[in-house]
C-alpha positions in Angstrom: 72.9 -32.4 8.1 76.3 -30.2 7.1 77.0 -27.5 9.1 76.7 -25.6 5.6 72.8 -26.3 5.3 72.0 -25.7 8.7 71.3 -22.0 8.1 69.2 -22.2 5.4 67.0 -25.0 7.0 66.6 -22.8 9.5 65.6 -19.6 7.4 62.6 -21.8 5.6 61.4 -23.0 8.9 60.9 -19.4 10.0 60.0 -17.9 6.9 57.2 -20.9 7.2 56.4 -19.5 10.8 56.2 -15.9 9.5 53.8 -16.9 6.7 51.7 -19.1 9.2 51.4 -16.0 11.7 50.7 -13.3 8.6 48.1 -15.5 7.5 46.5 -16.2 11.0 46.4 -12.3 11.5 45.0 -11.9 8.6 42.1 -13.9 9.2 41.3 -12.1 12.5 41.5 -8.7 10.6 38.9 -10.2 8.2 36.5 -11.7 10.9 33.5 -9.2 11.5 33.0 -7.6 14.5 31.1 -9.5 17.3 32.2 -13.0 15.8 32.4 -14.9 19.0 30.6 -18.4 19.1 27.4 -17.7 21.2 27.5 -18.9 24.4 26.0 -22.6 25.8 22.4 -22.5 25.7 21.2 -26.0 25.2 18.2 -27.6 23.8 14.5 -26.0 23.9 11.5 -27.0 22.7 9.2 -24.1 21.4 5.5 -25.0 20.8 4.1 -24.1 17.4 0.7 -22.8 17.9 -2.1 -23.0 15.6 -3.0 -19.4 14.5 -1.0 -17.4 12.2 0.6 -15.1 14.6 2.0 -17.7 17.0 3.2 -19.9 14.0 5.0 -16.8 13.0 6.7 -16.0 16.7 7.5 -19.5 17.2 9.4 -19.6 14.2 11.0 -16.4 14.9 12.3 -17.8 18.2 13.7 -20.8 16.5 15.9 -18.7 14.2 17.3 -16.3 17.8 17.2 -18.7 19.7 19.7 -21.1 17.5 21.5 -18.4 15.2 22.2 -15.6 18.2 21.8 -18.0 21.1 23.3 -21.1 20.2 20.3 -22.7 21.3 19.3 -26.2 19.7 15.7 -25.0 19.2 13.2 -27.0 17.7 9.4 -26.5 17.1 6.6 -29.2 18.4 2.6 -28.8 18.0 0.8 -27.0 20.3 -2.4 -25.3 21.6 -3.1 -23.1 24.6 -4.7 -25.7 27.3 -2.9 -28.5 26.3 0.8 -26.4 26.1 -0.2 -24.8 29.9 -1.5 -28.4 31.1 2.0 -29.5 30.2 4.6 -27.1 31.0 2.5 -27.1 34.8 2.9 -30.8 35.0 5.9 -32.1 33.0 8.0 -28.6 32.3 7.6 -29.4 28.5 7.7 -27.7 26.0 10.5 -25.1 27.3 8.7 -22.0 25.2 5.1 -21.4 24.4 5.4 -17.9 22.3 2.1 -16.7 22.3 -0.8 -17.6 25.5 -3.8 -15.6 26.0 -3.7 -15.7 29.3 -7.5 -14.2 30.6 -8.8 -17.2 30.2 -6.8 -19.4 32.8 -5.1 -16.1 34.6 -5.6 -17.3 38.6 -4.1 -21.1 37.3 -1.2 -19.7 35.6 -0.4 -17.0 38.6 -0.6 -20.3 40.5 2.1 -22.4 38.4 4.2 -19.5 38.4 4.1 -19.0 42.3 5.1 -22.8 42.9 8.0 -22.5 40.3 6.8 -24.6 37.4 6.5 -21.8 35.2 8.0 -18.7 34.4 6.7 -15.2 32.7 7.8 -13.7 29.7 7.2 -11.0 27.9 4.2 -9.3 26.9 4.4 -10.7 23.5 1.7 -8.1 21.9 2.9 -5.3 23.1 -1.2 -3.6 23.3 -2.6 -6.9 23.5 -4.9 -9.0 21.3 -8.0 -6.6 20.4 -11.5 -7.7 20.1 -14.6 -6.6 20.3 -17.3 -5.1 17.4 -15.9 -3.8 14.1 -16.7 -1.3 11.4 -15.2 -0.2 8.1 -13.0 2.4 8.1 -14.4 4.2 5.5 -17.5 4.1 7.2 -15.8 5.7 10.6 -14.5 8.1 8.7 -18.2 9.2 6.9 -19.8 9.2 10.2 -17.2 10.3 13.3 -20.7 10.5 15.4 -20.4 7.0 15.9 -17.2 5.9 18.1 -19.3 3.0 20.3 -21.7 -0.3 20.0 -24.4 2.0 21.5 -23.6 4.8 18.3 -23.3 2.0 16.0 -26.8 -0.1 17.3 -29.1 3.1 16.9 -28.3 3.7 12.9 -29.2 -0.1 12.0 -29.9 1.3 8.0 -25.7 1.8 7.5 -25.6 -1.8 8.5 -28.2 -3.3 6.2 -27.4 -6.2 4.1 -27.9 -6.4 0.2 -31.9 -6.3 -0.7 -33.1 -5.6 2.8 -33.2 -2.0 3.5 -33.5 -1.0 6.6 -32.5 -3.9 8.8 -29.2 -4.1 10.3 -27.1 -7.5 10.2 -24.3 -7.9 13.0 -22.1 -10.2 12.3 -21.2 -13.3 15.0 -18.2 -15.5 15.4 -18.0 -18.4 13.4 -20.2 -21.4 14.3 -18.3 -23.5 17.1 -16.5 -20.5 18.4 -16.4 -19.7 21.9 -16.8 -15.9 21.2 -20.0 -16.7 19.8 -21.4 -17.2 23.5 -20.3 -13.5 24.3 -21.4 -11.9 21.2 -25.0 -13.4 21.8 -25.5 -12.2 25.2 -23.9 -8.2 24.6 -26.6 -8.5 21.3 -29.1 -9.5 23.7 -27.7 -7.3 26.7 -27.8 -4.4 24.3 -31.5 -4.8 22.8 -30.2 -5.0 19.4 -33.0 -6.9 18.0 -35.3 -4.3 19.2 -33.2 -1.7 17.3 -33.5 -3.0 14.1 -30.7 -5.8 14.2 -30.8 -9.4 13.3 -27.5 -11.9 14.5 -26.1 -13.7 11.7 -23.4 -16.2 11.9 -20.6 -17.4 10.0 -20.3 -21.1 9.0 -16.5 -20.4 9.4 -13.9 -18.0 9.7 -13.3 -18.4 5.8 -16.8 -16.9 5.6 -16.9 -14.4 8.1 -13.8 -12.9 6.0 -15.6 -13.4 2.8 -19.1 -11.2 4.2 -16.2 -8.3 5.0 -14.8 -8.7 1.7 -18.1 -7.9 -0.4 -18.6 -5.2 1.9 -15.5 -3.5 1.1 -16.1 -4.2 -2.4 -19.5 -2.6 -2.4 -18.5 0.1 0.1 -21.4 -1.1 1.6 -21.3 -0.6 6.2 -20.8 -4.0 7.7 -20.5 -4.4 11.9 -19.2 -7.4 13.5 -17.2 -9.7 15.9 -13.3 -9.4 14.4 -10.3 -9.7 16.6 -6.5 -8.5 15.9 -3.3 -9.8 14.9 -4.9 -11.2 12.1 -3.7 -10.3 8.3 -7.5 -9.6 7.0 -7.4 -6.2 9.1 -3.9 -5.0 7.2 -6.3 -6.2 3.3 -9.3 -4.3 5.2 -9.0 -1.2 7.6 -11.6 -1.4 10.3 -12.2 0.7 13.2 -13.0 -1.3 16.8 -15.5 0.4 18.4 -15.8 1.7 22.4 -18.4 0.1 24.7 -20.4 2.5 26.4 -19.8 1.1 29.6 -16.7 -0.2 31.4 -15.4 -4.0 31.8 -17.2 -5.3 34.3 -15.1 -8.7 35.5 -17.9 -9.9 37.6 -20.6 -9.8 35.2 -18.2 -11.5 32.5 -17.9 -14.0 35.0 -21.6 -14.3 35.8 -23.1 -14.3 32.7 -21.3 -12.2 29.3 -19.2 -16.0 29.3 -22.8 -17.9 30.0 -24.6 -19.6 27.7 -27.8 -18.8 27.4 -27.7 -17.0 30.4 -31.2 -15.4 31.1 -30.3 -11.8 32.0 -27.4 -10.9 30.1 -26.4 -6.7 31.1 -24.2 -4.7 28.7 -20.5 -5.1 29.2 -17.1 -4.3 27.5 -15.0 -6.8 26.1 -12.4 -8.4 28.2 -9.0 -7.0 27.9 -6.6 -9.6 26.0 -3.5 -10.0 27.8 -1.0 -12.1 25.8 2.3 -13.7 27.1 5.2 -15.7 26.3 5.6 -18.9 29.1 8.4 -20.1 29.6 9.5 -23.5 32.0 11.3 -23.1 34.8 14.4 -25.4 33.7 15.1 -23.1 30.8 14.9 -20.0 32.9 17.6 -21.0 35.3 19.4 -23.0 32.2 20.0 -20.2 29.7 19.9 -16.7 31.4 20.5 -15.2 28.2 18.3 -16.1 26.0 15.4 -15.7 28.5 16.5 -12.1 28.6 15.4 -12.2 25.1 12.4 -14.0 25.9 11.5 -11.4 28.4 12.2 -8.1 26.7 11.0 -9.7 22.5 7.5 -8.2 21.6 5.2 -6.6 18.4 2.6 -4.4 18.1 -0.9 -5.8 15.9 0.3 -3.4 13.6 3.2 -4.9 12.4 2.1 -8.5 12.8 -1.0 -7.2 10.6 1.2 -6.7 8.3 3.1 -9.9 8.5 0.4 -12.2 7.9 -0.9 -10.2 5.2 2.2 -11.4 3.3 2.2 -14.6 4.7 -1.6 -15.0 3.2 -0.8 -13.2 0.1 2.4 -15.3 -0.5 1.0 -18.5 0.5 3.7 -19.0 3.0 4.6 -20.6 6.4 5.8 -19.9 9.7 9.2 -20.2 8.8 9.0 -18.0 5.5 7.1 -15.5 7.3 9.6 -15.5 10.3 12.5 -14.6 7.5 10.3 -12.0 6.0 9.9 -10.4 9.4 13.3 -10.3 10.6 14.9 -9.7 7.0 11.8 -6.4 6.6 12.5 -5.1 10.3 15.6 -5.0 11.6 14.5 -2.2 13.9 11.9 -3.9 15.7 13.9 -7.1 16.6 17.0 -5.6 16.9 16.1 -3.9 19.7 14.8 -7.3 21.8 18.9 -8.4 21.0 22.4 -7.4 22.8 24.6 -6.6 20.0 26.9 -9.7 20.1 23.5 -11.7 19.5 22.0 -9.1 17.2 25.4 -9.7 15.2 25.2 -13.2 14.7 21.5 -12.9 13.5 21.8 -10.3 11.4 24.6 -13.0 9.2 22.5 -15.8 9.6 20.1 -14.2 7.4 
């Protein structure tokens, strides 16, 4: 090359630089705040319960965890003894979203003591509620009666169609463990000798439908019902008070029994509901259990969840986008704002 051309060789070559670093800078002006790459996280396996409002958490976890975690989270089935039984013995799955935890409390305090599992949050926030139900409407119309006892001694509001008089309260669907407890508070409560008869549901299908035509008819209906569950954001009930406290013991002695021969009144147990989490992922991704320790719902909102999930014929996943898309505000607030970020343009 000529001395001559030298120069303007030169002046393309930077003028190419120049371009280069205008364009580069440009791209960093145009990148949203909080764009860093999340950091390591790692694979986890979340288990997909069976009822609607763990399908829906599970999935919900599956889109944080990958999208504001960087997690490689997958679901896999799972149920509450089998999941436990599992994470105690093999550490797997890494995540079970949603575990009522009355039922196996002294085991699980156990794994958690030797390491094998961890605890995280509270995932409904005032726990899974159940006990006896009544229309709202009917609350309302009558504010005298706030407890089973007020509810047992007006059996006429609670009469089915054609049989004045006579008060139907309404079991948990046949095969049901709850159907053990409902029988001995009916019994423990001399509701038979008030004027009530125990009916019970071939399935949960039908246990919905009798509340249903109750609401249609504005007619009182009384029952076993239990929340999150979509049917209570379609129908407004009011749970109603036991007139005396939990008694631990006698659950344990003989509200749990089956057919146990001296059943006294009790209160329902309190439902305590937690997120589990294995001991590899705790010490694995610090971050993310943060968010698995802080991320939790009130039966409010999940009522309303699975009311559109029913109504919309949709699944987990669909319902997990419907949450997080409706109600920024809630899950925001489980999030740092780097991971809240990412989320948010995942969506």
């Amino acid at each position: 090359m000529t001395a001559a051309r030298r120069p303007t060789a030169f002046l393309a070559l930077a003028l190419a630089l120049a371009l280069a670093l205008a364009a580069a800078a440009a791209l960093l002006r145009a990148a949203p705040a909080g764009a860093a790459p999340p950091p390591a996280c790692g694979a986890v396996r979340i288990a997909a319960m069976t009822w609607g409002s763990a399908e829906v958490m599970a999935s919900i976890d599956r889109f944080v965890l990958r999208h504001g975690f960087g997690c490689d989270a997958v679901l896999v089935p799972g149920d509450t003894m089998s999941t436990f039984a599992s994470m105690t013995a093999r550490g797997e799955p890494d995540v079970a979203p949603e575990v009522f935890v009355n039922q196996f409390r002294d085991e699980l305090g156990e794994a958690a003591d030797r390491g094998r599992i961890a605890f995280g949050a509270k995932v409904l926030s005032d726990g899974s509620q159940e006990g006896f139900w009544i229309p709202r409407y009917l609350a309302d119309a009558h504010p005298e009666i706030r407890t089973l006892g007020d509810a047992l001694a007006r059996p006429e509001l609670f009469a089915a169609a054609g049989a004045p008089g006579e008060g139907v309260l309404h079991n948990c669907p046949l095969g049901w463990g709850c159907q053990i407890m409902v029988e001995n508070l009916f019994r423990a409560n001399r509701a038979a000798e008030k004027g009530f008869r125990l009916a019970s549901s071939e399935s949960g299908d039908a246990l919905d439908g009798s509340i249903a035509r109750a609401f249609a008819e504005r007619r009182g209906w009384i029952g076993y019902y239990w929340s999150p569950t979509g049917v209570l954001a379609r129908y407004p009930m009011t749970r109603l008070a036991f007139d005396v406290p939990f008694d631990r013991r006698e659950w344990l002695r003989c509200t749990t029994r089956p057919e146990c021969a001296d059943p006294r009144p009790n209160a329902w147990t309190p439902a305590d509901v937690y997120t589990l989490v294995s001991h590899r992922f705790e010490r694995a991704a610090p971050a993310a259990m943060r968010y698995l320790s802080v991320r939790s719902w009130r039966n409010e909102t999940v009522n309303r969840v699975l009311l559109w999930k029913e109504e919309n014929e949709a699944d987990g996943e669909a319902a997990a986008l419907h949450f997080l898309r409706s109600y920024p505000s809630v899950w925001r607030a489980w999030l740092p704002p780097d991971a809240a970020e990412r989320v948010g343009r995942a969506l």
